[in-house]
C-alpha positions as CSV (number, residue, x, y, z in Angstrom):
1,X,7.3,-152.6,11.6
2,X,5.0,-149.6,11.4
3,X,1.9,-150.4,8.4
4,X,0.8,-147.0,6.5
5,X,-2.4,-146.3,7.5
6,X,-3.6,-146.4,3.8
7,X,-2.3,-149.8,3.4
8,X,-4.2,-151.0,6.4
9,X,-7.5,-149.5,4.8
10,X,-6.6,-150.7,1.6
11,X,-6.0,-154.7,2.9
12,X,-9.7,-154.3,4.7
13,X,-11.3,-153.1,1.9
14,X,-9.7,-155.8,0.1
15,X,-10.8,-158.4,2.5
16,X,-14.5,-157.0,2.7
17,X,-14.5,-157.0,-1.4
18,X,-13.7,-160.9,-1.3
19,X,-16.0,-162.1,1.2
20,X,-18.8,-159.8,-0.3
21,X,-17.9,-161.5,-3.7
22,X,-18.1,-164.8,-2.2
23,X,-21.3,-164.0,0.0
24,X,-22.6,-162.6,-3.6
25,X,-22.2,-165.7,-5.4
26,X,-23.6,-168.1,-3.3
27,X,-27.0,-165.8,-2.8
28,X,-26.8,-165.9,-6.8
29,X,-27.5,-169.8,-6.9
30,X,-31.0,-169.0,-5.6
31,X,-32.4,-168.3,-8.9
32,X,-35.2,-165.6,-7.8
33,X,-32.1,-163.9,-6.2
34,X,-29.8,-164.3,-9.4
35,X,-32.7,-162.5,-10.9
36,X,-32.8,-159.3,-8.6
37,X,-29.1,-159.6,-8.7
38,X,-28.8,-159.2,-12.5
39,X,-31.5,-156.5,-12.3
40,X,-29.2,-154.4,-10.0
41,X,-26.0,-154.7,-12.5
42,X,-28.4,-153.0,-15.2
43,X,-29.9,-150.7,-13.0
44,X,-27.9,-147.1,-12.2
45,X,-28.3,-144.8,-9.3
46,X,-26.5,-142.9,-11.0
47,X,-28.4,-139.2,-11.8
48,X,-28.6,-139.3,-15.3
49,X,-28.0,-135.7,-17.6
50,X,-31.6,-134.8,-18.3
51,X,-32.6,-135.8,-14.6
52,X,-30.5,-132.7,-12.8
53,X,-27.9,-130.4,-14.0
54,X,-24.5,-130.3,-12.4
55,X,-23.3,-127.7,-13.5
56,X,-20.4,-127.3,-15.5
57,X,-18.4,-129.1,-13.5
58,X,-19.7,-132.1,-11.3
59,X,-19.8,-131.6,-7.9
60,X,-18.0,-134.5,-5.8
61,X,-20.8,-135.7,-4.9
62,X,-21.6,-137.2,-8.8
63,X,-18.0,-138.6,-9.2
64,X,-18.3,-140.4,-5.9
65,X,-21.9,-141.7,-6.8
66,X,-20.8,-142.8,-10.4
67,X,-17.2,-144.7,-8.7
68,X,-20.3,-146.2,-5.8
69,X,-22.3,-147.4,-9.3
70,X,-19.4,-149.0,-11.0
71,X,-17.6,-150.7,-7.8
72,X,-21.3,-153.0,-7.3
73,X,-21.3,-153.5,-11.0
74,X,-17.9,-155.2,-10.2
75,X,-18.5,-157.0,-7.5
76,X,-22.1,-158.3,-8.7
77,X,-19.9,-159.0,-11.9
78,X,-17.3,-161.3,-10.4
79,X,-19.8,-162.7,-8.3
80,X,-21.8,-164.2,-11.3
81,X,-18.5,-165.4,-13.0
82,X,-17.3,-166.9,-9.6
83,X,-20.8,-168.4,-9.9
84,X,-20.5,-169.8,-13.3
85,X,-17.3,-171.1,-12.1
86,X,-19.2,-173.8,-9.8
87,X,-22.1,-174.8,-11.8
């Protein structure tokens, strides 16, 4: 049995995702972590319209940084609920 190479990636990624949300949550139980934690949800890397133009259409390079920006607002996200979850 022959596994796409896509699917392969996809499990990993999956896997990494998991333990980084675990990993996540128990650094958020230090509450001077939690703090910096909650501080990079808020916080975007993510060049904002008056900070650069990109044109008329976005170069990859913005989608990618803007998918990057919302995937660690999901894990931090899941991480505080998985949090919540044991206290």
């Amino acid at each position: 049995m022959t596994i796409d190479n896509a699917v392969q990636l996809e499990g990993r990624i999956n896997a990494h995702r998991r333990l980084l949300v675990e990993l996540v949550s128990v650094v958020a139980a230090i509450p001077e972590a939690r703090a910096a934690l909650v501080s990079m949800a808020r916080d975007s890397e993510t060049v904002s319209d008056h900070e650069e133009d990109p044109g008329i259409e976005p170069d990859a390079a913005f989608a990618a940084q803007q998918i990057a920006d919302d995937e660690i607002r999901a894990i931090l996200k899941a991480a505080m609920a998985r949090l919540e979850t044991r206290i």
